[in-house]
C-alpha positions, 0 to 999 in steps of 0.5 A: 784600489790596489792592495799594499805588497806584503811584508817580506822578499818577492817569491822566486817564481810565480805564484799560483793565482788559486782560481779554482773552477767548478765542475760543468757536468760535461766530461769533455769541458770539464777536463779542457777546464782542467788545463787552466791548472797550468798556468798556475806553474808558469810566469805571465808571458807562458799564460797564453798558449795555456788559454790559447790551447783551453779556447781551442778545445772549448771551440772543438767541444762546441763545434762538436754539438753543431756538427750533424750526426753521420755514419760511424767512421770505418776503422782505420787501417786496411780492409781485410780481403774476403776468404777465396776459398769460397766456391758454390 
């Protein structure tokens, strides 16, 4: 069944869809969720790359559970050189 156009002229631009989503819990998923928002702003053709992009950091948050605990990676940038005035 397809609903009948309202009355009056077609909007300008698009129309925001009004999907809302509800909090996961999970901080990470909830703001790559958040990205789905964009959609709302763009016409039909722009929708992909928004879910495109809301896949690929699902997929990183997931890939994140499997991935085995490791040592803490060093910081980025030179490692500082021991003092010389060391002498014994």
């Amino acid at each position: 069944m397809v609903a009948a156009a309202p009355d009056g002229p077609a909007p300008d631009g698009p129309a925001p869809l009004g999907v809302a989503t509800a909090p996961t819990g999970d901080t990470q998923v909830d703001s790559v969720l958040e990205r789905l928002a964009d959609a709302d702003h763009l016409p039909a053709d722009g929708h992909p790359e928004v879910y495109e992009d809301v896949h690929r950091g699902l997929r990183e948050v997931l890939d994140a559970l499997d991935a085995p605990p490791g040592p803490v990676p060093a910081p980025a940038g030179p490692t500082p050189s021991p003092p010389y005035d060391l002498r014994s």
